[in-house]
PyMOL CGO cylinders between C-alpha atoms (Angstrom):
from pymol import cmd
from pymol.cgo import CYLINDER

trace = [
    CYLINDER, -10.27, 16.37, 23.05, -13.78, 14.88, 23.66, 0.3, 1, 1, 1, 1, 1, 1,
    CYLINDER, -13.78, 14.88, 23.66, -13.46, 10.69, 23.02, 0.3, 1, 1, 1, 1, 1, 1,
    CYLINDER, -13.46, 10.69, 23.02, -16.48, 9.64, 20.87, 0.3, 1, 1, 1, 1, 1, 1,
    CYLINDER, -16.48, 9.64, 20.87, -16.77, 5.71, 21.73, 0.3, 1, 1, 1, 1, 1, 1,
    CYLINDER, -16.77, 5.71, 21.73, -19.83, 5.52, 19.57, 0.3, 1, 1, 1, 1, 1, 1,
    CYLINDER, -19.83, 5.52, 19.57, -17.68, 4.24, 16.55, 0.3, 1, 1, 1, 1, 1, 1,
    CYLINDER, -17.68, 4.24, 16.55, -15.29, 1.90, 18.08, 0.3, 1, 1, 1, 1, 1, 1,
    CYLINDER, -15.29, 1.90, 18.08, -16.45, -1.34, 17.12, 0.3, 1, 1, 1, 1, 1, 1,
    CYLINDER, -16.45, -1.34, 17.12, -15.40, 0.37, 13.68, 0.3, 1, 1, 1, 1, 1, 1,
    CYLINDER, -15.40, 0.37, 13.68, -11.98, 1.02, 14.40, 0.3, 1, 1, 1, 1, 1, 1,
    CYLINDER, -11.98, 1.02, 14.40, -10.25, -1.95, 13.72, 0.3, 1, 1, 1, 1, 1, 1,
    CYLINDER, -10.25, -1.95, 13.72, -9.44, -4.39, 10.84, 0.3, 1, 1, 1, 1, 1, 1,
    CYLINDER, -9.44, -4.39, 10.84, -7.57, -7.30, 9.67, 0.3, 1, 1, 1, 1, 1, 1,
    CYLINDER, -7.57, -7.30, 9.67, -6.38, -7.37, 5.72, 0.3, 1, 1, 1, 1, 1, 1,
    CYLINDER, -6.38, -7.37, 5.72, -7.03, -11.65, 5.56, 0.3, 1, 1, 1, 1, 1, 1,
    CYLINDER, -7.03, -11.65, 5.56, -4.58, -13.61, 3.01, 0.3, 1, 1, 1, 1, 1, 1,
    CYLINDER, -4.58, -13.61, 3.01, -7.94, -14.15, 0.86, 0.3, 1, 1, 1, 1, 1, 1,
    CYLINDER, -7.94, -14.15, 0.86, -8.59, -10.31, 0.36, 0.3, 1, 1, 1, 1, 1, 1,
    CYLINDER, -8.59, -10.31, 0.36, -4.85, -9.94, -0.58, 0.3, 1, 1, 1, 1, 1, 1,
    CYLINDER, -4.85, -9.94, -0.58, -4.77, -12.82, -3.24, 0.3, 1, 1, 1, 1, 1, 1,
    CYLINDER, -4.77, -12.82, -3.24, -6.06, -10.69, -6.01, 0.3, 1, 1, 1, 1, 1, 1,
    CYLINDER, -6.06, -10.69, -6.01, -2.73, -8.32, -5.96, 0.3, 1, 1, 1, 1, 1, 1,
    CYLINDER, -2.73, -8.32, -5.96, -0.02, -11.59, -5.12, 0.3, 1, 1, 1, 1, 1, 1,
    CYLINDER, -0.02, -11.59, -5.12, 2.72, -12.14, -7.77, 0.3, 1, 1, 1, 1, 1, 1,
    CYLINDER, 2.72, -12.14, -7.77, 2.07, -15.71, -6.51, 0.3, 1, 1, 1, 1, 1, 1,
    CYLINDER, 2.07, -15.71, -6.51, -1.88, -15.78, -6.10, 0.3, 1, 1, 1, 1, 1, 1,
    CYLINDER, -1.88, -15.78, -6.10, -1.49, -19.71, -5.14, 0.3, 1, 1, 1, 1, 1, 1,
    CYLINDER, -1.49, -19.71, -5.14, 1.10, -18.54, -2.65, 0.3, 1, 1, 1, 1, 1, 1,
    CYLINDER, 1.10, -18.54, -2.65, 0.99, -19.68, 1.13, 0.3, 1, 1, 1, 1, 1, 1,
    CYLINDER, 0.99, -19.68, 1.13, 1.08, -16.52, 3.43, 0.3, 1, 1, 1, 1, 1, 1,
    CYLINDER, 1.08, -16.52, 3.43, -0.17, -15.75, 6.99, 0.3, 1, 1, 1, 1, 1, 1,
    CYLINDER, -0.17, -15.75, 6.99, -3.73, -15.82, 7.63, 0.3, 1, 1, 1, 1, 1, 1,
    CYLINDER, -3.73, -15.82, 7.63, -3.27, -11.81, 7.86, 0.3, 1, 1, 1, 1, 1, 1,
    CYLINDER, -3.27, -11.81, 7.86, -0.93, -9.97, 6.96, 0.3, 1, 1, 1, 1, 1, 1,
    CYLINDER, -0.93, -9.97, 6.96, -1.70, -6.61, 8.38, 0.3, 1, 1, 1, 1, 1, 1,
    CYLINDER, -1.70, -6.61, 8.38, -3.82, -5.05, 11.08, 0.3, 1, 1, 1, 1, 1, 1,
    CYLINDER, -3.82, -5.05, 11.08, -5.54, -1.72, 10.36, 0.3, 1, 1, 1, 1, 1, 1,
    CYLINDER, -5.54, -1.72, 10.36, -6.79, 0.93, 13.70, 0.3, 1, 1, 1, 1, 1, 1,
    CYLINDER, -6.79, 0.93, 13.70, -8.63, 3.82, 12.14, 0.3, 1, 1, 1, 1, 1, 1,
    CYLINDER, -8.63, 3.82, 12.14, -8.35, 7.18, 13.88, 0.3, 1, 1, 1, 1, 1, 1,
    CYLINDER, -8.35, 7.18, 13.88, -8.86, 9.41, 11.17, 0.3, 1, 1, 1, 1, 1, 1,
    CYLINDER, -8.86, 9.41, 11.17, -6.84, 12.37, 10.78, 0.3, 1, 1, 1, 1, 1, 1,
    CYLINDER, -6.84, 12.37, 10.78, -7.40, 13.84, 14.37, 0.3, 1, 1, 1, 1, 1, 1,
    CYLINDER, -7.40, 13.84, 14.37, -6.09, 10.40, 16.27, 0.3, 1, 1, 1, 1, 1, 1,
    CYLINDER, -6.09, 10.40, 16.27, -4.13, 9.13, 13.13, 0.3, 1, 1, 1, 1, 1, 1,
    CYLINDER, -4.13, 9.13, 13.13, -4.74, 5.47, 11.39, 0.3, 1, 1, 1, 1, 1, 1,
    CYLINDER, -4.74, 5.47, 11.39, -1.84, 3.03, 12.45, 0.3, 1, 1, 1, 1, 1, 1,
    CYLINDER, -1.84, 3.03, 12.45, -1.09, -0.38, 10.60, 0.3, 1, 1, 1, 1, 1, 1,
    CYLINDER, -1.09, -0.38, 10.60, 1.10, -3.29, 11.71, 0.3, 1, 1, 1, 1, 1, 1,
    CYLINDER, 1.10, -3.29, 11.71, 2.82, -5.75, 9.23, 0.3, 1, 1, 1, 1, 1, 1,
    CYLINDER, 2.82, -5.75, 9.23, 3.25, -9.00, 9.66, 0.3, 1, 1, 1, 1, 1, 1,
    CYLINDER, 3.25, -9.00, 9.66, 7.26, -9.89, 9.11, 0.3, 1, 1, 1, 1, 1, 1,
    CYLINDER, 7.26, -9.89, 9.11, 7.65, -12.37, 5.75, 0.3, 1, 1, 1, 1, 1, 1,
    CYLINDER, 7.65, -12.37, 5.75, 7.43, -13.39, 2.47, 0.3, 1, 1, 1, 1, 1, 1,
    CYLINDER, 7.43, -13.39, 2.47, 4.62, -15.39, 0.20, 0.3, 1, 1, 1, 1, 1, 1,
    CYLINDER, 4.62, -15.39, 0.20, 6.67, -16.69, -2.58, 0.3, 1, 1, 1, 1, 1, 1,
    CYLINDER, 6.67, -16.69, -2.58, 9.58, -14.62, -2.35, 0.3, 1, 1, 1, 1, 1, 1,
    CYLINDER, 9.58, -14.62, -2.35, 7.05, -11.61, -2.24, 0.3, 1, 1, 1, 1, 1, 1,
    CYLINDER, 7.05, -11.61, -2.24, 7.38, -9.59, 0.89, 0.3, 1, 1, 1, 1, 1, 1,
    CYLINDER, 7.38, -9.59, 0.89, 4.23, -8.79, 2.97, 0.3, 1, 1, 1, 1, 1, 1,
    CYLINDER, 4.23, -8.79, 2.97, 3.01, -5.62, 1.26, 0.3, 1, 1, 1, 1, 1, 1,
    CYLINDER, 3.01, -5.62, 1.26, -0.55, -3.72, 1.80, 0.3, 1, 1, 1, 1, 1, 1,
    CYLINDER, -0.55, -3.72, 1.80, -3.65, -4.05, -0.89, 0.3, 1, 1, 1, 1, 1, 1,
    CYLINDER, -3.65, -4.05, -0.89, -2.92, -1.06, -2.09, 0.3, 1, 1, 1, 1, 1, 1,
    CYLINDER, -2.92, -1.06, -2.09, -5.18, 1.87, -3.52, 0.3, 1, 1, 1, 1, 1, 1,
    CYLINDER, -5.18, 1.87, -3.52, -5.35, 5.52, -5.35, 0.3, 1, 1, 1, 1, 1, 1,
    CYLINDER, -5.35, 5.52, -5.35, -7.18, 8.32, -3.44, 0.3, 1, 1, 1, 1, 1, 1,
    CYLINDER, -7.18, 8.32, -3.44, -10.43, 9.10, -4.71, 0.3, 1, 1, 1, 1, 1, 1,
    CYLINDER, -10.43, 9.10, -4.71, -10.52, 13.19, -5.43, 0.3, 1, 1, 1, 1, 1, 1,
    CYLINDER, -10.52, 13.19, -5.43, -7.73, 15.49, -4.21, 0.3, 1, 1, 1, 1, 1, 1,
    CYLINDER, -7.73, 15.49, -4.21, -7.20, 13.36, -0.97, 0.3, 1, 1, 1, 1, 1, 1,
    CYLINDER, -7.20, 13.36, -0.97, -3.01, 13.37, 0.22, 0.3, 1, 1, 1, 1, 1, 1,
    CYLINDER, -3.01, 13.37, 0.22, -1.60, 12.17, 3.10, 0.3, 1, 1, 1, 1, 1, 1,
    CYLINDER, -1.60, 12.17, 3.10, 1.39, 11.57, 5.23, 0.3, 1, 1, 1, 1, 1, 1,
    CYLINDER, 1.39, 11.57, 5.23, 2.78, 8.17, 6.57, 0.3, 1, 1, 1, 1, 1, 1,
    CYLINDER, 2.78, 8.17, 6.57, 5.19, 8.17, 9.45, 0.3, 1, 1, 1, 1, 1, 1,
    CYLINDER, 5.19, 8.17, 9.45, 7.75, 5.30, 9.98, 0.3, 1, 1, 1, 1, 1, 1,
    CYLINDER, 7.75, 5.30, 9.98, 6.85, 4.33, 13.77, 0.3, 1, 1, 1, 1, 1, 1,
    CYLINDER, 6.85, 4.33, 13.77, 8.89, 0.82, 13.48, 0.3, 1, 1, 1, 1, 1, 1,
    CYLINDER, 8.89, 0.82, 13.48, 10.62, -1.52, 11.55, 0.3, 1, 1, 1, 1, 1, 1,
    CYLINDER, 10.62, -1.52, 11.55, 11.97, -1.84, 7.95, 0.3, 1, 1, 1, 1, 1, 1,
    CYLINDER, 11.97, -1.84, 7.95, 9.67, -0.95, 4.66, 0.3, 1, 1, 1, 1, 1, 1,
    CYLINDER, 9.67, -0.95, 4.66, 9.88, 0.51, 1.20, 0.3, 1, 1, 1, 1, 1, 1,
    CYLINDER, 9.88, 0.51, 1.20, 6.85, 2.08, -0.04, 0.3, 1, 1, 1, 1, 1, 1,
    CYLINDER, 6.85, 2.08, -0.04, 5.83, 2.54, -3.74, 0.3, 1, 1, 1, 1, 1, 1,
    CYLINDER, 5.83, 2.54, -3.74, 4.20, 5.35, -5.09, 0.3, 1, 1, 1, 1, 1, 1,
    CYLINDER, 4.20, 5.35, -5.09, 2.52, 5.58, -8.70, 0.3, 1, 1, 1, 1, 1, 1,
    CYLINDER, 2.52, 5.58, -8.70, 0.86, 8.04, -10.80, 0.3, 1, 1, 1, 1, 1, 1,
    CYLINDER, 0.86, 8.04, -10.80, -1.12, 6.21, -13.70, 0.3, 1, 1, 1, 1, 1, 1,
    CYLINDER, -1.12, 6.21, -13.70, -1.65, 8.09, -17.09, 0.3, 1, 1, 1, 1, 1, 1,
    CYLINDER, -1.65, 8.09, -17.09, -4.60, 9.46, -18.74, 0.3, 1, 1, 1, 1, 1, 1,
    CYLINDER, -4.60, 9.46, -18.74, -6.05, 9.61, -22.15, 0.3, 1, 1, 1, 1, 1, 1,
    CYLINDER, -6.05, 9.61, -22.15, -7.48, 12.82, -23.68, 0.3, 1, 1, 1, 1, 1, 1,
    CYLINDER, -7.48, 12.82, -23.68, -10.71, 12.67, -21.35, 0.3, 1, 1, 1, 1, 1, 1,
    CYLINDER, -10.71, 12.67, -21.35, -9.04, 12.56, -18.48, 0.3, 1, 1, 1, 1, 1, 1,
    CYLINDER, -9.04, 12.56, -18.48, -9.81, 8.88, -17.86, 0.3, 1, 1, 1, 1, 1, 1,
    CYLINDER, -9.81, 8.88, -17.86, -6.83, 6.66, -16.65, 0.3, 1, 1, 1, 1, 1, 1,
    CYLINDER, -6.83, 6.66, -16.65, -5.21, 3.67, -18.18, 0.3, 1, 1, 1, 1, 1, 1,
    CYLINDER, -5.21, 3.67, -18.18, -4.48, 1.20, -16.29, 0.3, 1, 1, 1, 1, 1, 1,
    CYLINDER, -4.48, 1.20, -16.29, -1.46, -0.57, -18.20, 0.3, 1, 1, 1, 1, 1, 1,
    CYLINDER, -1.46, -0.57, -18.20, 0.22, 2.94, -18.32, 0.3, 1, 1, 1, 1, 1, 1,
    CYLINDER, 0.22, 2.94, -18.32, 2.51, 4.43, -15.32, 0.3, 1, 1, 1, 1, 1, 1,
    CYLINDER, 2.51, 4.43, -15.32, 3.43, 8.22, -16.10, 0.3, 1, 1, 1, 1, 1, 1,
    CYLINDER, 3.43, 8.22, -16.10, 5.43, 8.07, -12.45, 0.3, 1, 1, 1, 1, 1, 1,
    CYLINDER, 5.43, 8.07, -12.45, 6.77, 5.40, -10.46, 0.3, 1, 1, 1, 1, 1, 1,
    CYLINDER, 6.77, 5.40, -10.46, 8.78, 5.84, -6.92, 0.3, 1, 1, 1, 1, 1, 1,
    CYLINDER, 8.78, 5.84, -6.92, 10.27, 3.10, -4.46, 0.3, 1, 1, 1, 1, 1, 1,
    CYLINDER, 10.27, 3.10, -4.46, 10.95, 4.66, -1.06, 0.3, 1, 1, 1, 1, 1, 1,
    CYLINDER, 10.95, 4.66, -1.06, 13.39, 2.69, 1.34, 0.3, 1, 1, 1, 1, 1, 1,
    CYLINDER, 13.39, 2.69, 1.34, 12.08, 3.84, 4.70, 0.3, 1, 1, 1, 1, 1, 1,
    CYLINDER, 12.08, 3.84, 4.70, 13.31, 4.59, 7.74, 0.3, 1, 1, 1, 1, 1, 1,
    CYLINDER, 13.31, 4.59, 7.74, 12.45, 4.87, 11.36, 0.3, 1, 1, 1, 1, 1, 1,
    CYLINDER, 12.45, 4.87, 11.36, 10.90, 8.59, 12.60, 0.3, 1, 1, 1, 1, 1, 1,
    CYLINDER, 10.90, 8.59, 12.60, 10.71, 9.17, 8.27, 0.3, 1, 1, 1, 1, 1, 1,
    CYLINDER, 10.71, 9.17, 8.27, 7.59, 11.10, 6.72, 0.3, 1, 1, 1, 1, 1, 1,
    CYLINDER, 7.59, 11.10, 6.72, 6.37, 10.40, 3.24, 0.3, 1, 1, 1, 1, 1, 1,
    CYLINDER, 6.37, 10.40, 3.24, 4.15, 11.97, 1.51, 0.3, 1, 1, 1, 1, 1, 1,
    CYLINDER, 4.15, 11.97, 1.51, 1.01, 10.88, -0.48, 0.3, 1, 1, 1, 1, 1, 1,
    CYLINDER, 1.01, 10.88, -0.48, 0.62, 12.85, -3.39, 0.3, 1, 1, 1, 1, 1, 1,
    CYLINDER, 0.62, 12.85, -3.39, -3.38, 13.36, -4.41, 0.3, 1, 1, 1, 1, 1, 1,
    CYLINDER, -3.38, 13.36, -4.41, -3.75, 10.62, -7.91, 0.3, 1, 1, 1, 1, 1, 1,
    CYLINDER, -3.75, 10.62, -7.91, -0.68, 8.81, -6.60, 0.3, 1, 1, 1, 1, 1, 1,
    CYLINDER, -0.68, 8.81, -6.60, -1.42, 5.28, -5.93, 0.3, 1, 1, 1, 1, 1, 1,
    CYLINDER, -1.42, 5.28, -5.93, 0.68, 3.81, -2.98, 0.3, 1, 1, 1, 1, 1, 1,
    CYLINDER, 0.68, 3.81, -2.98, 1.25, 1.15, -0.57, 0.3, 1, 1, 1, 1, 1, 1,
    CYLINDER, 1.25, 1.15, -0.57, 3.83, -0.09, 1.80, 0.3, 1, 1, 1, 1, 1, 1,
    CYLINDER, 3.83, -0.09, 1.80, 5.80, -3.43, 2.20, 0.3, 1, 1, 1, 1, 1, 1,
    CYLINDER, 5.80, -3.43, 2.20, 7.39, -4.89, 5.67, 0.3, 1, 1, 1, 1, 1, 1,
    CYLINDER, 7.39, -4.89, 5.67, 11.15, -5.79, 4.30, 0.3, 1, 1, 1, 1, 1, 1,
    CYLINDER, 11.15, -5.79, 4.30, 12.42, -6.34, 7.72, 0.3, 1, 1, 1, 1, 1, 1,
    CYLINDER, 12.42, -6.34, 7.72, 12.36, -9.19, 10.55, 0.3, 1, 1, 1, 1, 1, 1,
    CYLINDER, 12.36, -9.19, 10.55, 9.79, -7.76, 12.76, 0.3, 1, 1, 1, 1, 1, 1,
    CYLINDER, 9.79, -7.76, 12.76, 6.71, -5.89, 12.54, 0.3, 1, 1, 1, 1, 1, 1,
    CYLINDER, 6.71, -5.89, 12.54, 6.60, -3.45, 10.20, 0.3, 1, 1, 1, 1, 1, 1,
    CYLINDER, 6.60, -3.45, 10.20, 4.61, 0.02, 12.06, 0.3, 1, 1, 1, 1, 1, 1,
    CYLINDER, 4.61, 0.02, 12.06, 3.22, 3.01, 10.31, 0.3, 1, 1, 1, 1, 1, 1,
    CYLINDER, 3.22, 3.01, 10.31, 0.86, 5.95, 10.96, 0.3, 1, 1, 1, 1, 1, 1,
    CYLINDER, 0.86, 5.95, 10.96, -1.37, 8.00, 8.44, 0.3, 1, 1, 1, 1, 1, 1,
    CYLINDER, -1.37, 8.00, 8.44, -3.33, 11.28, 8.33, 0.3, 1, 1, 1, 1, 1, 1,
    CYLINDER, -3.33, 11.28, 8.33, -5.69, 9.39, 6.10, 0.3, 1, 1, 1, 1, 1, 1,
    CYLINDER, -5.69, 9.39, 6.10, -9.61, 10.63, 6.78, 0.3, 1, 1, 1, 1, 1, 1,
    CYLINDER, -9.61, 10.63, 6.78, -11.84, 8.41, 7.83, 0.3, 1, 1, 1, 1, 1, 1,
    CYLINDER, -11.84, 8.41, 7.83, -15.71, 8.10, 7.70, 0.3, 1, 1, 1, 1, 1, 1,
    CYLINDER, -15.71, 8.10, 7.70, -17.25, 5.55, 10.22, 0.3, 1, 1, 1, 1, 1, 1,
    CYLINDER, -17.25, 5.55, 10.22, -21.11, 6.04, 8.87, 0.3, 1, 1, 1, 1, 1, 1,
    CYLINDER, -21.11, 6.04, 8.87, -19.62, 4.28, 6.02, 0.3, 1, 1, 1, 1, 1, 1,
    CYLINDER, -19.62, 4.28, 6.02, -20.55, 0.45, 5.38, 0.3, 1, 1, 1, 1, 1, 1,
    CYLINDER, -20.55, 0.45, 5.38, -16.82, -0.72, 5.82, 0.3, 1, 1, 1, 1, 1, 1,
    CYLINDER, -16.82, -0.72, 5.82, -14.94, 2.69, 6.80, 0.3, 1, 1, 1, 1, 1, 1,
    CYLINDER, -14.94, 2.69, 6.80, -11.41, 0.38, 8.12, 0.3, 1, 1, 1, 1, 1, 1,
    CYLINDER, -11.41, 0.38, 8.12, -11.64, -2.29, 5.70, 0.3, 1, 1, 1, 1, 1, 1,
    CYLINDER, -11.64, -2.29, 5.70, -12.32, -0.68, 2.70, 0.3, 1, 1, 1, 1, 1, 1,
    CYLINDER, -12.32, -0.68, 2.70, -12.43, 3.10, 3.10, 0.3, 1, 1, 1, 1, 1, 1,
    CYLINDER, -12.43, 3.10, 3.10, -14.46, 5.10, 0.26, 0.3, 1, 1, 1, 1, 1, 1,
    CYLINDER, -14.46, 5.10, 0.26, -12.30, 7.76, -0.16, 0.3, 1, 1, 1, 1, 1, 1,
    CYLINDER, -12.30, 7.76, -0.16, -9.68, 4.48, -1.30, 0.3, 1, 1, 1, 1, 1, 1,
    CYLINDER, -9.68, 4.48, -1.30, -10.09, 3.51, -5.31, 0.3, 1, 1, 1, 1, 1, 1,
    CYLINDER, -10.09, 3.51, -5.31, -8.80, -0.23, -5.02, 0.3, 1, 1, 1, 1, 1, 1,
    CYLINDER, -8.80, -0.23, -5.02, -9.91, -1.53, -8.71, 0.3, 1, 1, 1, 1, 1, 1,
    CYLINDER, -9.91, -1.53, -8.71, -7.15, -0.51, -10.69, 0.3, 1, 1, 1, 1, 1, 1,
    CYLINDER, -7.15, -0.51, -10.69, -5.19, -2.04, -8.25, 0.3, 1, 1, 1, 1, 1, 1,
    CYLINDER, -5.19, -2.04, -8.25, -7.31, -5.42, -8.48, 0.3, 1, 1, 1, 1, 1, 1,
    CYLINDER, -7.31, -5.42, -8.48, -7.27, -4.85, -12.20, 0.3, 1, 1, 1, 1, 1, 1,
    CYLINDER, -7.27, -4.85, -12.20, -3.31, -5.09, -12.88, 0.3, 1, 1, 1, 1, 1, 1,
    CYLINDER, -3.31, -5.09, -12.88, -2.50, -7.81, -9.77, 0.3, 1, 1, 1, 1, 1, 1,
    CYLINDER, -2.50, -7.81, -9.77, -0.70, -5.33, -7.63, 0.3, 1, 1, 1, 1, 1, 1,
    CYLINDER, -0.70, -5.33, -7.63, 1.89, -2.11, -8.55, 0.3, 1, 1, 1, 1, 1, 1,
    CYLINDER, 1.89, -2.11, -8.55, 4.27, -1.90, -11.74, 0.3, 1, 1, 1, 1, 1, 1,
    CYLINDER, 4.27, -1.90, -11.74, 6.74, -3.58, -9.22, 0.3, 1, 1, 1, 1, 1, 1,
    CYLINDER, 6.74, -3.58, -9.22, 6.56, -6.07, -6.60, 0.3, 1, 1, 1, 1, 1, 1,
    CYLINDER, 6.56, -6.07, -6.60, 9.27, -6.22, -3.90, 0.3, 1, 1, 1, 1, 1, 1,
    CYLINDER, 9.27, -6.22, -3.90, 10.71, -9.34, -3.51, 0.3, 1, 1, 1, 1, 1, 1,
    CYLINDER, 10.71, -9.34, -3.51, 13.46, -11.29, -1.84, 0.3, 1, 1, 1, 1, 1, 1,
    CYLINDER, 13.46, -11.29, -1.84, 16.79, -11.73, -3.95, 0.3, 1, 1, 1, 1, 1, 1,
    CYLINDER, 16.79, -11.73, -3.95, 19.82, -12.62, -1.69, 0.3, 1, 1, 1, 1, 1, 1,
    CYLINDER, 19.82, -12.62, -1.69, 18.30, -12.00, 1.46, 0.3, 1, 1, 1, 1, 1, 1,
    CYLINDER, 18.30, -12.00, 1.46, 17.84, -8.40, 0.42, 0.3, 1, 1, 1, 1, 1, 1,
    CYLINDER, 17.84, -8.40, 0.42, 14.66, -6.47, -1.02, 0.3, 1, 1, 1, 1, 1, 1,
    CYLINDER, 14.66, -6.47, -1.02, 14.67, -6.33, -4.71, 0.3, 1, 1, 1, 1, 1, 1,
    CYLINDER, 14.67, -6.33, -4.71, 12.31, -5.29, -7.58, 0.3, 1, 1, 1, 1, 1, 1,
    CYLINDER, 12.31, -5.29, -7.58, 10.77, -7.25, -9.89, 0.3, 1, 1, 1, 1, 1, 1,
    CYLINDER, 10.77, -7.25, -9.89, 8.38, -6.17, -12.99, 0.3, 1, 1, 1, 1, 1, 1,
    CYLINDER, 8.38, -6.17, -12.99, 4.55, -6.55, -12.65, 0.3, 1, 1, 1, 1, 1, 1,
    CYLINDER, 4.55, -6.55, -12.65, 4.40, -7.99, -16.72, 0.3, 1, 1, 1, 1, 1, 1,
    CYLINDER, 4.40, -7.99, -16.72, 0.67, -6.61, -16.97, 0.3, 1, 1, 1, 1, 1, 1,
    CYLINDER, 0.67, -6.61, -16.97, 1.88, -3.44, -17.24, 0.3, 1, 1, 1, 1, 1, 1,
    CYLINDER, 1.88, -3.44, -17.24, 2.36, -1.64, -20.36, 0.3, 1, 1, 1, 1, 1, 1,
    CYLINDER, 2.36, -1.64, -20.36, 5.05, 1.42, -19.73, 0.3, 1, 1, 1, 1, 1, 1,
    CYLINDER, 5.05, 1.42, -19.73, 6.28, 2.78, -17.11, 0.3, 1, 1, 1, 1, 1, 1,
    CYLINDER, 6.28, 2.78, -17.11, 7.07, 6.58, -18.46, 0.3, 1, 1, 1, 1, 1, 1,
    CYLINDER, 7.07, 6.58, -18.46, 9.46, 7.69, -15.32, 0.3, 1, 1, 1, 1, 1, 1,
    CYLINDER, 9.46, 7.69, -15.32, 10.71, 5.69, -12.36, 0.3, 1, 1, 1, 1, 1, 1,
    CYLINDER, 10.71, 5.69, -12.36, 13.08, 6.09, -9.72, 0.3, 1, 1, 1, 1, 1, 1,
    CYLINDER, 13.08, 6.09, -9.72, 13.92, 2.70, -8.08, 0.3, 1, 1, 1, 1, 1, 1,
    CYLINDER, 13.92, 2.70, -8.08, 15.19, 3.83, -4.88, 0.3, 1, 1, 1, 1, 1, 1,
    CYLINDER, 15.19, 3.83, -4.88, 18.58, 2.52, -5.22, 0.3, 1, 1, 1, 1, 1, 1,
    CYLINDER, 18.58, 2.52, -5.22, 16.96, -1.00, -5.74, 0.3, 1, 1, 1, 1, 1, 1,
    CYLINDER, 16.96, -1.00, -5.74, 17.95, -3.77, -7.60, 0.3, 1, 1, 1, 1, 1, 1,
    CYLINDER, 17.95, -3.77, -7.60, 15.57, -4.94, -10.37, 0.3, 1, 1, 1, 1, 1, 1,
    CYLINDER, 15.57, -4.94, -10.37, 15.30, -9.10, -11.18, 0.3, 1, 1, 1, 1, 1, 1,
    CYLINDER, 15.30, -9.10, -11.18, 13.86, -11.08, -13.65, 0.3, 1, 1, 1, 1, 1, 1,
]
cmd.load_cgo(trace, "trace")
C-alpha cells in the first residue's frame, strides 16, 4: 500500500464536552474536557476511537451519535474494553420523510472484546464506554478528507436528528454500579426494542 501523508493533519479529532452537551441527559453535567478521540483511516486503514472511562451525571461516556446519510453500513470491531452500543431505525411518514419522536427499531448491544457489529444503512448508532478503562473500537466507516471537517464531523454522518431529540430513545446509565437503561422522555414510541438483557430505570 502506497502511504498518502498529504491528509494527515486531517486524521485526527477530539469530541470536546461542549460539542457533546447537546445529546447529555444532564446538559449542565460536569464531564471530561473530551470524552473521545477520533483517527480517521477510512475504510482501507480503518477509523479507530478511544473512550474516555466515566460517567457525567450517572450517564456513561457515550459518542455524539449519528444516522448514515444514503445506503452507507459499516462494521465496528471491539479492540478493548467494555461498551454497549445502540442501534435505531427511526420511522417514516407516507413521503418517506422521518419522524423524529418515532423509533420503528431499537437495539442495545453489550459488547465484547474481538466482537463485530454491524451498522445497518438508516440505522442510527453510537457506542458507550461502560467499563473502567478505555473503551477501543475500529470502523470501516468511509472517509473524505477534501471535506471541510472530514474527522470531526464527517458528511456522509446525519447528526441533527440526533441534536434534535438530546441523544437516542435510551441513555445508558449507572444503576448499582452496573449499566442500565433509562428512557430519553422526548421520544414518542418506540415500535420494537430489544434491550440487550438490560435493566430499564426510571
Amino acid at each position: 500500500m502506497e502511504n498518502n501523508f498529504e491528509f494527515v493533519p486531517k486524521h485526527y479529532a477530539a469530541r470536546e464536552h461542549a460539542k457533546m452537551v447537546d445529546v447529555l441527559m444532564d446538559p449542565s453535567g460536569v464531564g471530561p474536557a473530551i470524552h473521545y478521540y477520533m483517527i480517521r483511516g477510512g475504510i482501507e486503514q480503518k477509523n479507530i476511537t478511544v473512550w474516555e472511562p466515566g460517567t457525567i451525571s450517572g450517564e456513561y461516556i457515550k459518542t455524539y451519535g449519528h444516522y448514515h446519510v444514503g445506503q452507507l453500513d459499516e462494521t465496528y470491531n471491539i479492540l478493548f474494553g467494555e461498551g454497549i452500543a445502540l442501534l435505531q431505525k427511526l420511522s417514516t411518514d407516507e413521503n418517506g420523510e422521518i419522524i423524529a419522536d418515532s423509533v420503528e427499531e431499537f437495539q442495545a448491544i453489550v459488547t465484547k472484546v474481538g466482537q463485530e457489529i454491524y451498522m445497518p444503512p438508516s440505522y442510527g448508532h453510537l457506542l458507550v464506554n461502560t467499563g473502567k478503562t478505555y473503551f477501543v473500537t475500529a470502523d470501516t466507516s468511509p472517509v473524505n478528507f477534501d471535506e471541510k471537517n472530514p474527522t470531526s464531523f464527517p458528511g456522509h454522518a446525519d447528526y441533527e436528528p440526533v441534536k434534535k431529540m438530546r441523544g437516542f430513545a435510551y441513555y445508558v446509565v449507572e444503576h448499582e454500579g452496573k449499566p442500565a437503561l433509562k428512557k430519553n422522555p422526548l421520544y414518542k414510541e418506540i415500535l420494537k426494542e430489544d434491550l440487550g438483557g438490560l435493566p430499564v430505570i426510571e
